[in-house]
N, CA, C and O atoms as a DFTB+ gen file, in Angstrom:
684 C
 N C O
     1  1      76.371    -101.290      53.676
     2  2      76.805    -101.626      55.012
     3  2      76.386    -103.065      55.281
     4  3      75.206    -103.410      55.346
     5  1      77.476    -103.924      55.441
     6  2      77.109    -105.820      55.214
     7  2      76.587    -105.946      57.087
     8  3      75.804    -106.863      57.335
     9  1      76.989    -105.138      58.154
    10  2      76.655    -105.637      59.456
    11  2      75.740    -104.647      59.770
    12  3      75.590    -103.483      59.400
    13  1      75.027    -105.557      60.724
    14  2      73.614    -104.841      61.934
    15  2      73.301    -105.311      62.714
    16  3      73.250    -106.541      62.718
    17  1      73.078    -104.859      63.355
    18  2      72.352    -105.341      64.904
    19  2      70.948    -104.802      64.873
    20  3      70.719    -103.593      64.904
    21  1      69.795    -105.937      64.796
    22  2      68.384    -105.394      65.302
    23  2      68.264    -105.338      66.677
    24  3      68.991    -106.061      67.358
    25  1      67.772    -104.881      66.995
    26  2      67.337    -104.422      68.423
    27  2      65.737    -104.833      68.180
    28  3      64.952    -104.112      67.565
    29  1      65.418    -106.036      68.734
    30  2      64.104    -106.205      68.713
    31  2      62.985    -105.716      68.875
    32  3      61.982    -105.484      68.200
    33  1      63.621    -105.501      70.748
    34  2      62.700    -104.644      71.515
    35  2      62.757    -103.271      71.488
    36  3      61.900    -102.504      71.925
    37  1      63.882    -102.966      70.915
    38  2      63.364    -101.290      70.956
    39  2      63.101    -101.084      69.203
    40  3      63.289     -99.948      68.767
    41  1      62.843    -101.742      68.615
    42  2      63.224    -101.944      67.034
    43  2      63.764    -100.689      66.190
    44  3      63.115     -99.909      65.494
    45  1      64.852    -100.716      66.400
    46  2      65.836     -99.913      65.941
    47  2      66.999    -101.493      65.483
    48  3      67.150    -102.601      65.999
    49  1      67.630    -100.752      64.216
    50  2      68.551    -101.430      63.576
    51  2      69.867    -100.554      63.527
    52  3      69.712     -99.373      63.834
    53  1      70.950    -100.905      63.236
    54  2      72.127    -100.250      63.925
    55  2      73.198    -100.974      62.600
    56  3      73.505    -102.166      62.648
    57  1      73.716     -99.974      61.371
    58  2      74.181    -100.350      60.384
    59  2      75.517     -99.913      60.268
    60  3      75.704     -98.697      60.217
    61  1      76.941    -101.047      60.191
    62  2      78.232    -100.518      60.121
    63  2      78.872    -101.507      59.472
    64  3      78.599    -102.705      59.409
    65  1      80.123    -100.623      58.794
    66  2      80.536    -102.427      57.921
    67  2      82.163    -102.538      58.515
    68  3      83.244    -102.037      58.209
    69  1      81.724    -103.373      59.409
    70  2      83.618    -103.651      60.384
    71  2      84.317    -103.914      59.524
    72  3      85.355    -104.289      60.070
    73  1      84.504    -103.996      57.848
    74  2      85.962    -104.132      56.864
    75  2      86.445    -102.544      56.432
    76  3      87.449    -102.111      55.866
    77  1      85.568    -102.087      56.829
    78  2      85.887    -100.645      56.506
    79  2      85.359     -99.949      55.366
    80  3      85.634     -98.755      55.248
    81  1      84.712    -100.463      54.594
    82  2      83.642    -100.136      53.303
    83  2      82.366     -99.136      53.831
    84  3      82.009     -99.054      55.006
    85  1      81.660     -98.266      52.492
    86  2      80.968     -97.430      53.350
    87  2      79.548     -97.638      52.312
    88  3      79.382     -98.375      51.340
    89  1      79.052     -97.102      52.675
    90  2      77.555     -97.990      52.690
    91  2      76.494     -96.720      51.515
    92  3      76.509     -95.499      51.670
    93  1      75.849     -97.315      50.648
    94  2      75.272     -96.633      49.556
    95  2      74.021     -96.385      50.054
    96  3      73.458     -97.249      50.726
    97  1      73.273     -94.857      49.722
    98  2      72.175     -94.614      50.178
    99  2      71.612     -93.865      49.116
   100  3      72.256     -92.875      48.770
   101  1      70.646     -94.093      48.573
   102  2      69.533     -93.947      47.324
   103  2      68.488     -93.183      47.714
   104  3      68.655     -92.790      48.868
   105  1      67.694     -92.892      47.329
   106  2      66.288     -92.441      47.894
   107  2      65.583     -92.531      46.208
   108  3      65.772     -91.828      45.215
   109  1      64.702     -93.751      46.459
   110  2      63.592     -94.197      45.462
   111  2      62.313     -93.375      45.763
   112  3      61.206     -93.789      45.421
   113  1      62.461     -92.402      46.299
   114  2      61.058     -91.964      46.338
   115  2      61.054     -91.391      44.779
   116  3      62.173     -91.246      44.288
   117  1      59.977     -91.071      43.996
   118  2      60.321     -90.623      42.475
   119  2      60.374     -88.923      42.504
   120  3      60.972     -88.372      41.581
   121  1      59.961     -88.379      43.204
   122  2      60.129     -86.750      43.287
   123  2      61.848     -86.725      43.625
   124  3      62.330     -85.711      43.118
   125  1      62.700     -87.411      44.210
   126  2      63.763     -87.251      44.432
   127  2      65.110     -87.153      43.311
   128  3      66.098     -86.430      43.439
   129  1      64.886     -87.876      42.463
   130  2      65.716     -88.205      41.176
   131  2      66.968     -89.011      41.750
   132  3      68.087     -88.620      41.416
   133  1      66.878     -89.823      42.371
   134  2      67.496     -90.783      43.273
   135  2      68.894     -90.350      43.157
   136  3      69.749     -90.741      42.362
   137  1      69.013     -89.080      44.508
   138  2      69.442     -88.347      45.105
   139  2      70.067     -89.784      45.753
   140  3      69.381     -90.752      46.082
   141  1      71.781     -89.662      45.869
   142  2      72.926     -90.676      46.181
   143  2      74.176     -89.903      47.155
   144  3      74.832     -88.882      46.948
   145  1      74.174     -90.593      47.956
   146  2      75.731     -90.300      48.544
   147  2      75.857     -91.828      49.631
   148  3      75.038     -92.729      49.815
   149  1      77.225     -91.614      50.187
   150  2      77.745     -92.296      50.729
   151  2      77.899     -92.294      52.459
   152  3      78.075     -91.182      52.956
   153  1      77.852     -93.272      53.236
   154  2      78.070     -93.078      54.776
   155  2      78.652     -94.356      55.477
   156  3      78.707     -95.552      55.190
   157  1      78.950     -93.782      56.240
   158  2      80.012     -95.017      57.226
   159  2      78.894     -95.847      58.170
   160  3      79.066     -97.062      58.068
   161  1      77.964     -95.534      58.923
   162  2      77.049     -96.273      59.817
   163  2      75.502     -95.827      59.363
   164  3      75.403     -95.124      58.357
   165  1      74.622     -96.115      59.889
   166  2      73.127     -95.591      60.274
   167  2      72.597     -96.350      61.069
   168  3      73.115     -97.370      61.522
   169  1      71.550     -95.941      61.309
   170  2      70.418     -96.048      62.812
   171  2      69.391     -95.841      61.917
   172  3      69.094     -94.876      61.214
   173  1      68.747     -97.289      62.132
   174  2      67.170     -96.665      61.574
   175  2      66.276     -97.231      62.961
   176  3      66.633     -98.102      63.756
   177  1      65.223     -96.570      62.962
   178  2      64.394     -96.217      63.717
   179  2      62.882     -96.880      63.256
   180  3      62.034     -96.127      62.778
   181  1      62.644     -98.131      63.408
   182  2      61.450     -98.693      63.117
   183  2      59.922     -98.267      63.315
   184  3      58.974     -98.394      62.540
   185  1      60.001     -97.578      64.933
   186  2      58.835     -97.291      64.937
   187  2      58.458     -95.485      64.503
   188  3      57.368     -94.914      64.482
   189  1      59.332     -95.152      64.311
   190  2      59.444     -93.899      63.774
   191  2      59.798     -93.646      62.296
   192  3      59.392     -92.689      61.636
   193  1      60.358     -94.326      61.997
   194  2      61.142     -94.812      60.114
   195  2      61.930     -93.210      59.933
   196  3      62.031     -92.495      58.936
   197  1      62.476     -92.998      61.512
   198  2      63.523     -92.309      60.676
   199  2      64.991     -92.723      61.108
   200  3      65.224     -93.463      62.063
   201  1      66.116     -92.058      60.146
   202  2      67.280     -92.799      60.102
   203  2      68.107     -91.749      59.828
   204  3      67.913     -90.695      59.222
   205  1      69.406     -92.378      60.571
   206  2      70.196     -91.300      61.034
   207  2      71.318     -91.844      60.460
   208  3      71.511     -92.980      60.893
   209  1      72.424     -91.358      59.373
   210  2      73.671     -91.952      58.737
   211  2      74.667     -91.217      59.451
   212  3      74.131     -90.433      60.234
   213  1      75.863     -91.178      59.476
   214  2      77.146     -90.693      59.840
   215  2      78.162     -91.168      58.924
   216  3      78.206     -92.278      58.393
   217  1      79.048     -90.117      58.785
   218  2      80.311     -90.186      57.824
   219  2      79.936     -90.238      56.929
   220  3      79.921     -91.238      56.212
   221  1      79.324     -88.701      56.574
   222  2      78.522     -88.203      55.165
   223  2      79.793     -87.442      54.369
   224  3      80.125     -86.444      55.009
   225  1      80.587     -87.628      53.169
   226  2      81.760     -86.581      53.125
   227  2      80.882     -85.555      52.814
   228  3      80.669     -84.585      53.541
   229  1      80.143     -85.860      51.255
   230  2      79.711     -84.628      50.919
   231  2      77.998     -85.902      49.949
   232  3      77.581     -87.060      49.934
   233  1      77.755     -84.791      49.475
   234  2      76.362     -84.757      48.393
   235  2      76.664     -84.373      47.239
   236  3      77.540     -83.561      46.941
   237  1      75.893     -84.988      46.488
   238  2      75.972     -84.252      44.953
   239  2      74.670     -84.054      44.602
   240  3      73.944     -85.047      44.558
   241  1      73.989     -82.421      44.209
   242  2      72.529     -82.146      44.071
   243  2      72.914     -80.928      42.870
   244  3      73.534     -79.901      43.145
   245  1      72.526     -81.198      41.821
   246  2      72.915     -80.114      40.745
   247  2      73.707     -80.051      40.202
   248  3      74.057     -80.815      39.303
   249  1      74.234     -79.101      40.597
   250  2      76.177     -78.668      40.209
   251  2      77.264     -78.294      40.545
   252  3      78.274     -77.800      40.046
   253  1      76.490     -78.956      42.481
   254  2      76.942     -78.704      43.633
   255  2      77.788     -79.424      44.087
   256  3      77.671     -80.447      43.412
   257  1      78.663     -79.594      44.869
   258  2      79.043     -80.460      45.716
   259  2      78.133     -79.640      47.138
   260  3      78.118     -78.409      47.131
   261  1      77.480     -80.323      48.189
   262  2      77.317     -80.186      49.798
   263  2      78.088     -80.729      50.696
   264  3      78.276     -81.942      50.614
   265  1      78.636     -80.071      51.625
   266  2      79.524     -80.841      52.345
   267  2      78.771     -80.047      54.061
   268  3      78.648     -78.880      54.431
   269  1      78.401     -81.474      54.748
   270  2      77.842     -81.053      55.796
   271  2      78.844     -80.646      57.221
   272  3      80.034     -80.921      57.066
   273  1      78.576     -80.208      58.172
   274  2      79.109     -79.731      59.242
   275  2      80.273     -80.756      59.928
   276  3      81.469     -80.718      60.216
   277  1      79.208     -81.632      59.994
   278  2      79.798     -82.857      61.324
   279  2      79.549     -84.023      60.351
   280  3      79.709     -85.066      60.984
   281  1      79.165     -84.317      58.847
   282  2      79.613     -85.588      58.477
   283  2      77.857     -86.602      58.836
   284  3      77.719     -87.766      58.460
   285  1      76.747     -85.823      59.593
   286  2      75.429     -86.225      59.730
   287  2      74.428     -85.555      58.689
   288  3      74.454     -84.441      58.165
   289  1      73.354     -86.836      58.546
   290  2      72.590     -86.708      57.869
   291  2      71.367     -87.345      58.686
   292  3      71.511     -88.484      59.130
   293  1      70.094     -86.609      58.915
   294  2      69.196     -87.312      59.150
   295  2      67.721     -87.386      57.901
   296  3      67.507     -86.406      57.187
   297  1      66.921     -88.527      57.815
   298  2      65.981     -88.633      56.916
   299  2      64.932     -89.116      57.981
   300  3      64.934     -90.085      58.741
   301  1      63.961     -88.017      57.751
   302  2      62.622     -87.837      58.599
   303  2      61.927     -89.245      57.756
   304  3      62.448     -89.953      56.894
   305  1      60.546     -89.325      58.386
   306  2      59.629     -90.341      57.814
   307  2      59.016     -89.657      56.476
   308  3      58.706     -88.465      56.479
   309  1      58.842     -90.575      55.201
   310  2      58.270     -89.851      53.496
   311  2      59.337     -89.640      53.095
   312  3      59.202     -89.010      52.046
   313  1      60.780     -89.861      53.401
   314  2      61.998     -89.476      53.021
   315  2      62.566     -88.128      52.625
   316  3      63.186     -87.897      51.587
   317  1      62.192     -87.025      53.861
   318  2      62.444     -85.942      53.570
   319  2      63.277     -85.799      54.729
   320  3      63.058     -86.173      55.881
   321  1      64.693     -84.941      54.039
   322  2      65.499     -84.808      54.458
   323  2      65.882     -83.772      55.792
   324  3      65.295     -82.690      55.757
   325  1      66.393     -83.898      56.437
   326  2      66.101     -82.533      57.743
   327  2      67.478     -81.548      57.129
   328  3      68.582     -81.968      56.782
   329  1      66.988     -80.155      57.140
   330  2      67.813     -78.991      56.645
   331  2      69.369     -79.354      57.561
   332  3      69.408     -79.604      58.766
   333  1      69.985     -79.325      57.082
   334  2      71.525     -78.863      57.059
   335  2      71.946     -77.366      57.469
   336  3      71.603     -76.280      57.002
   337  1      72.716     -77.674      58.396
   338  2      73.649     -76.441      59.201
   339  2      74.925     -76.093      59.018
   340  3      75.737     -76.991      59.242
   341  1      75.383     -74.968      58.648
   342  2      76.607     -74.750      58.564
   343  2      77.246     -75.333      57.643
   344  3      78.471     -75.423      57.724
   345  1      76.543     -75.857      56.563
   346  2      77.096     -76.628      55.279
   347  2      78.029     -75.853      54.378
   348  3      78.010     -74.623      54.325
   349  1      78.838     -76.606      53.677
   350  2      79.386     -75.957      52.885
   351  2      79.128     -76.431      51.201
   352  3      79.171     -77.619      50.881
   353  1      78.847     -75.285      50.158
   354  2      78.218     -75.680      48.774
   355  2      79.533     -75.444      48.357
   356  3      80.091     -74.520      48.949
   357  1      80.386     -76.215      47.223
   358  2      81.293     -75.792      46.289
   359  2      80.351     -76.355      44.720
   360  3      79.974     -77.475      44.375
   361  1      80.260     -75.353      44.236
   362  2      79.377     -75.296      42.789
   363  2      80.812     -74.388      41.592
   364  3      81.570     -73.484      41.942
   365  1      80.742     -74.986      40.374
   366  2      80.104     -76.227      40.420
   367  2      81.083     -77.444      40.138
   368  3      82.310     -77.366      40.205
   369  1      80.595     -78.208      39.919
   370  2      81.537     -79.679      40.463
   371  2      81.959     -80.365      39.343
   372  3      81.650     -81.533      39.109
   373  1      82.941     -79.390      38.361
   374  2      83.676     -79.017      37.026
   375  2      84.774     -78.407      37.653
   376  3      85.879     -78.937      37.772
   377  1      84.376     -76.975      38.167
   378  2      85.689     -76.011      38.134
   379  2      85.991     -75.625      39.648
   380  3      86.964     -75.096      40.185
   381  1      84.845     -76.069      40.097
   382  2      84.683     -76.074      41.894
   383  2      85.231     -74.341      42.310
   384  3      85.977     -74.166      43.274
   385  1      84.620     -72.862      41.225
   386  2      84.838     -71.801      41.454
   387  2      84.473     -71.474      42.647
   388  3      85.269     -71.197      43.544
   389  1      82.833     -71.480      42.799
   390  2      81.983     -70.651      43.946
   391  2      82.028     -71.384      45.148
   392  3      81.529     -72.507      45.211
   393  1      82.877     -70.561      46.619
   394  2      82.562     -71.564      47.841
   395  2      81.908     -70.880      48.510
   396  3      82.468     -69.810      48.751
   397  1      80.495     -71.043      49.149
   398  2      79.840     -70.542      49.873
   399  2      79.578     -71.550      51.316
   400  3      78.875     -72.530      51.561
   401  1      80.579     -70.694      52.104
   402  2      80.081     -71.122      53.589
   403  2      79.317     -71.076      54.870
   404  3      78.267     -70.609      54.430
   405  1      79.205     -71.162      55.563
   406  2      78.230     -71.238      56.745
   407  2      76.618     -71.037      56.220
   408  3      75.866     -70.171      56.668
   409  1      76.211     -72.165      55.030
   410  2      75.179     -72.517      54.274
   411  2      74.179     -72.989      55.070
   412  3      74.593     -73.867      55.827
   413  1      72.960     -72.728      55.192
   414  2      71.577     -73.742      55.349
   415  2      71.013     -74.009      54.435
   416  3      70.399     -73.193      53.748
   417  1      71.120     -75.608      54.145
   418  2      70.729     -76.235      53.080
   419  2      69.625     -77.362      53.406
   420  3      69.711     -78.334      54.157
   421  1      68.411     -76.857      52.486
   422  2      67.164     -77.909      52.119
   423  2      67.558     -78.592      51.007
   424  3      67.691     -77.928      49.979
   425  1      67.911     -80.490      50.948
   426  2      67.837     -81.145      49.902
   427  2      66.672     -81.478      49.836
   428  3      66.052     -81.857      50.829
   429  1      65.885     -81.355      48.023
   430  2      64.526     -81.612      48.047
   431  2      65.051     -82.857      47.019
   432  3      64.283     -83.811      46.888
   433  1      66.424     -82.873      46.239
   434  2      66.412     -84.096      45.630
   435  2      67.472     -84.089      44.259
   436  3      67.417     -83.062      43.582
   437  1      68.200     -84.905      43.916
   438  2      69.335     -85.013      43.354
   439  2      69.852     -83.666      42.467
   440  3      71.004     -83.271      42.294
   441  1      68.201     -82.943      41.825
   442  2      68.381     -82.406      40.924
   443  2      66.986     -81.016      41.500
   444  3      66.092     -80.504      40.826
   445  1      67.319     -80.826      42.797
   446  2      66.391     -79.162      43.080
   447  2      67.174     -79.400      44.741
   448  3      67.091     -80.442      45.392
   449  1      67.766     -78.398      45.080
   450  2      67.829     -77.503      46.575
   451  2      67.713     -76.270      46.421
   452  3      67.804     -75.686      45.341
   453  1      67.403     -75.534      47.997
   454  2      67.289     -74.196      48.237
   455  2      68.295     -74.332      49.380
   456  3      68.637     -75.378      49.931
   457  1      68.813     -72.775      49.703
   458  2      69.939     -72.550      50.497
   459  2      70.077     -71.437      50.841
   460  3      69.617     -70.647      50.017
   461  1      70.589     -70.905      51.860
   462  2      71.266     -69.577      52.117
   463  2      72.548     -69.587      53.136
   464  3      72.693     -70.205      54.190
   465  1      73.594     -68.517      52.327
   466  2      74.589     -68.525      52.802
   467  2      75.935     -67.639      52.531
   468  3      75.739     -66.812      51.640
   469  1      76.878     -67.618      52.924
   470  2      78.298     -66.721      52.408
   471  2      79.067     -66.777      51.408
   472  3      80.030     -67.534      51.283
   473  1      78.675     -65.966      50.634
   474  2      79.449     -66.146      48.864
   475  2      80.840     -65.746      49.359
   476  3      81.082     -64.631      49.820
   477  1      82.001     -67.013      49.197
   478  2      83.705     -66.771      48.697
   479  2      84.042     -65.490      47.837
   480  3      83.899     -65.891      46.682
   481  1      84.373     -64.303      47.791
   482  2      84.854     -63.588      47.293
   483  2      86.174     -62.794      47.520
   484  3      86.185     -61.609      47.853
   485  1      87.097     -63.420      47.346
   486  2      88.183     -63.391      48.064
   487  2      89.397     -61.992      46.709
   488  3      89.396     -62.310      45.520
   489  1      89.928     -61.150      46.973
   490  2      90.885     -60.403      46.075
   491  2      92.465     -60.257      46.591
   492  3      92.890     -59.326      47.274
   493  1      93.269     -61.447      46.082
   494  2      94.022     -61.436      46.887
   495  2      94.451     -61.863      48.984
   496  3      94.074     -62.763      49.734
   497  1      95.145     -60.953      49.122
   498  2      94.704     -61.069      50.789
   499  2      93.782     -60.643      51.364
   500  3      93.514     -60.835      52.550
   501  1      93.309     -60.142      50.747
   502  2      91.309     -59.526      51.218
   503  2      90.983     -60.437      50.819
   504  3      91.285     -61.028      49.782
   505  1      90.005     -60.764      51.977
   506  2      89.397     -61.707      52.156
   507  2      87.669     -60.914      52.491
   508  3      87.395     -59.968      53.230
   509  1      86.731     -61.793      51.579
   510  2      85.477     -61.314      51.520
   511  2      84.677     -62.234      51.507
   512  3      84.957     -63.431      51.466
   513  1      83.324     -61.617      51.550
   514  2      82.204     -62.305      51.416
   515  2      80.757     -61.700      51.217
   516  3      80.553     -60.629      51.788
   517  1      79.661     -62.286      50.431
   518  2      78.846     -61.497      50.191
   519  2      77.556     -62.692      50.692
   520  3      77.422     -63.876      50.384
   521  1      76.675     -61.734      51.637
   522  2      75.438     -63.080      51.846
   523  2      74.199     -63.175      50.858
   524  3      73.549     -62.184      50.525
   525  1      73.914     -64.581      50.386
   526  2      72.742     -64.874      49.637
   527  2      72.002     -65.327      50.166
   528  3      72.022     -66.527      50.440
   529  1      71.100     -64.542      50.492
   530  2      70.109     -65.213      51.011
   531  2      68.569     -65.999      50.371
   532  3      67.503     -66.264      50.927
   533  1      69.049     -66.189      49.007
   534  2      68.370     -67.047      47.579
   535  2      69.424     -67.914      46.988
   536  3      70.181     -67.712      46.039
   537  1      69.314     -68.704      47.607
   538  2      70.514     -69.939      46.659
   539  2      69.430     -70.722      46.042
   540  3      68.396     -70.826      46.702
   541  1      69.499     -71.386      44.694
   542  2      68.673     -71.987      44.206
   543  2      69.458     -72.869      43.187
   544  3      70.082     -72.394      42.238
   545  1      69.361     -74.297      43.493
   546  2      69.662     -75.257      42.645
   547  2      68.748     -75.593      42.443
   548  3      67.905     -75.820      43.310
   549  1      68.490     -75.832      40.536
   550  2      67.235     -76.441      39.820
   551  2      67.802     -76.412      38.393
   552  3      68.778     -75.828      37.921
   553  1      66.681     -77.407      37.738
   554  2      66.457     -77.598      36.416
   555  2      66.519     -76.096      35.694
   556  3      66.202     -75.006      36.171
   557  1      67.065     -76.442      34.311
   558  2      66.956     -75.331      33.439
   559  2      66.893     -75.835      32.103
   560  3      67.064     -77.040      31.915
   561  1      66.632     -74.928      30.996
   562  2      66.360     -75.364      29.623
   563  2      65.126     -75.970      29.087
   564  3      64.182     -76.113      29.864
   565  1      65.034     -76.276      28.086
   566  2      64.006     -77.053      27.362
   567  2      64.015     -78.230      27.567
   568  3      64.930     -78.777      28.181
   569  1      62.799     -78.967      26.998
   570  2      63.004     -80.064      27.050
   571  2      62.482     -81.290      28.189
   572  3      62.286     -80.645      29.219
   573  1      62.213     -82.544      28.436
   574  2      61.801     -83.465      29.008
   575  2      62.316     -82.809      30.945
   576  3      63.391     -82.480      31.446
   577  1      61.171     -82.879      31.371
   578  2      62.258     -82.406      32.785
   579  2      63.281     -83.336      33.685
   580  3      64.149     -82.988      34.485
   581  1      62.774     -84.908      33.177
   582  2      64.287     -85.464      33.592
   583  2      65.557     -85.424      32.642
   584  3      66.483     -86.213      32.824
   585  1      65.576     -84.489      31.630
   586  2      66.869     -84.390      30.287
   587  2      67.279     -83.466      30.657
   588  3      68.432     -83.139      30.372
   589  1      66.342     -82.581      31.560
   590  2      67.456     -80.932      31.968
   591  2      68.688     -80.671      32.680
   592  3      69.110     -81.170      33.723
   593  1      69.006     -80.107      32.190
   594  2      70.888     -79.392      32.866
   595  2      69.958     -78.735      34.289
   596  3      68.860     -78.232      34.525
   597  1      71.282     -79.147      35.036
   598  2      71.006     -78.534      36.764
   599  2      72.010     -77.528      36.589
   600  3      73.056     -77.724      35.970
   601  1      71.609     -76.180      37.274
   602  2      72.026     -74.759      37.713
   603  2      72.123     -74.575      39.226
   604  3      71.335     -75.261      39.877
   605  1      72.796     -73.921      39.776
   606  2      72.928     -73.105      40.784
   607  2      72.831     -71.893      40.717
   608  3      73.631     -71.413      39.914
   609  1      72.035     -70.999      41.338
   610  2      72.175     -69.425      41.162
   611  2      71.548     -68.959      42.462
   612  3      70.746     -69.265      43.345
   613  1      72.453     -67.976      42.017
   614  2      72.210     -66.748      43.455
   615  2      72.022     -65.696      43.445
   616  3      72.224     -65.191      42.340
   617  1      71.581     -64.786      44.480
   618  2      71.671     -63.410      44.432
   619  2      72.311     -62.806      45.914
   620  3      72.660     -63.607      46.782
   621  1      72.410     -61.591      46.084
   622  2      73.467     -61.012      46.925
   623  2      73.429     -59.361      46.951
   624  3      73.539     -58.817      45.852
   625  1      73.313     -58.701      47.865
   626  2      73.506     -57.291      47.790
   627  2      74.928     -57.056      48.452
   628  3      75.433     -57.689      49.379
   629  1      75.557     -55.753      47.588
   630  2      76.188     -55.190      48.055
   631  2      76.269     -53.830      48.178
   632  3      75.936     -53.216      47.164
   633  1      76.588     -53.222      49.055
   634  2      76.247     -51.497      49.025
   635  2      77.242     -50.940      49.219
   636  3      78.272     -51.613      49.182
   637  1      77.331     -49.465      49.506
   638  2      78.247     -49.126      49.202
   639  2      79.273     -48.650      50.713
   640  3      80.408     -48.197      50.559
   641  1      78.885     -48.772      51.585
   642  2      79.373     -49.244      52.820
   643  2      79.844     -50.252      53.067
   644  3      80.091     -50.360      54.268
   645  1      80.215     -51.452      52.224
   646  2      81.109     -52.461      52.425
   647  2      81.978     -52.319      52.386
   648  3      82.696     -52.970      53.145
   649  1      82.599     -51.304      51.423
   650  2      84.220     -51.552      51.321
   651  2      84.567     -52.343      50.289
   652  3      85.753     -52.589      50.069
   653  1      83.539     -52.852      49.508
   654  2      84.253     -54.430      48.496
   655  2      84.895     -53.457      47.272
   656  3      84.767     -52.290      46.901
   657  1      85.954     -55.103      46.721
   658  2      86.229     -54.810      46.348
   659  2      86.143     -56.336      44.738
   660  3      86.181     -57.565      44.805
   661  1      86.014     -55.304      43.453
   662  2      85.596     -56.488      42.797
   663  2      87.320     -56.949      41.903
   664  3      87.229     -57.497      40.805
   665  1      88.132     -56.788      42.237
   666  2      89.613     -56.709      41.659
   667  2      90.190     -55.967      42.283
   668  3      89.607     -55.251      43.097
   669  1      91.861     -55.899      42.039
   670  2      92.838     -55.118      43.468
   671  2      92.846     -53.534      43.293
   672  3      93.469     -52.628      43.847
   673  1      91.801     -53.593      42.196
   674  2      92.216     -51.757      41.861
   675  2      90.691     -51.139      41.862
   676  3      90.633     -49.942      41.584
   677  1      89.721     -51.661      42.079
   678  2      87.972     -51.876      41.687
   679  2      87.212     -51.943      43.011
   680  3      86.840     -53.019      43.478
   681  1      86.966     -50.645      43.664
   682  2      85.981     -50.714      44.569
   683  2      84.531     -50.700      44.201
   684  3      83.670     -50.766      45.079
């Protein structure tokens, strides 16, 4: 983002780029694995050091895509991120199978979140859903822990009072 306005006296800075370009956001903290996405403005907050972006499309953490509610992101002070509402996860971000909606999502960092939310299970015109309330993006395999493959996994009950159905002929 090439424009800002400091605000002296209230020291807050105010970040937008009037050509229409959108503005890169990193997080160098080293627990993060410099966790990246993109935004249209931010507000940072000097005497508080926290900062507020807008025109977030989505995140990439794992093997996820995140796609937030309203397009906001806020980053508390230590660069920890404030949980996400109503997010939406499409995992994974190859075949973009699993959509789980009306998500609450903790980013802890490019390559670990936790989550809970509505597993897509759709058969036809039935339309379904199953809740997880253990979503877990993290490292897996052997090996150096910045060389590891990122996973998503979940879990989910279903009983037998749902009604589901796992195919058009398969209750």
């Amino acid at each position: 983002l090439h424009d800002f306005v400091w605000d002296m006296k209230d020291e807050t800075i105010t970040f937008k780029n009037e050509s229409g370009g959108r503005g890169d956001f990193i997080s160098i903290h080293p627990d993060k694995d410099s966790l990246y996405f993109q935004g249209d403005t931010a507000f940072y907050d000097l005497k508080t050091n926290e900062l507020k972006i807008g025109g977030v499309d989505l995140i990439q953490t794992c093997d996820a895509f995140i796609y937030t509610e309203d397009g906001n992101v806020e980053i508390s002070k230590g660069g920890i991120m404030d949980t996400l509402r109503n997010a939406k996860i499409i995992a994974n971000t190859t075949n973009k199978y699993h959509v789980i909606n009306r998500a609450t999502v903790n980013l802890m960092g490019k390559k670990d979140y936790r989550a809970t939310g509505f597993y897509e299970y759709n058969i036809g015109n039935r339309e379904q859903e199953i809740e997880f309330a253990n979503i877990i993006g993290t490292r897996v395999g052997k090996g150096k822990r910045s060389e590891k493959k990122t996973v998503t996994r979940a879990d989910g009950e279903v009983t037998e009072l749902d009604t589901f159905y796992i195919d058009h002929k398969t209750e």
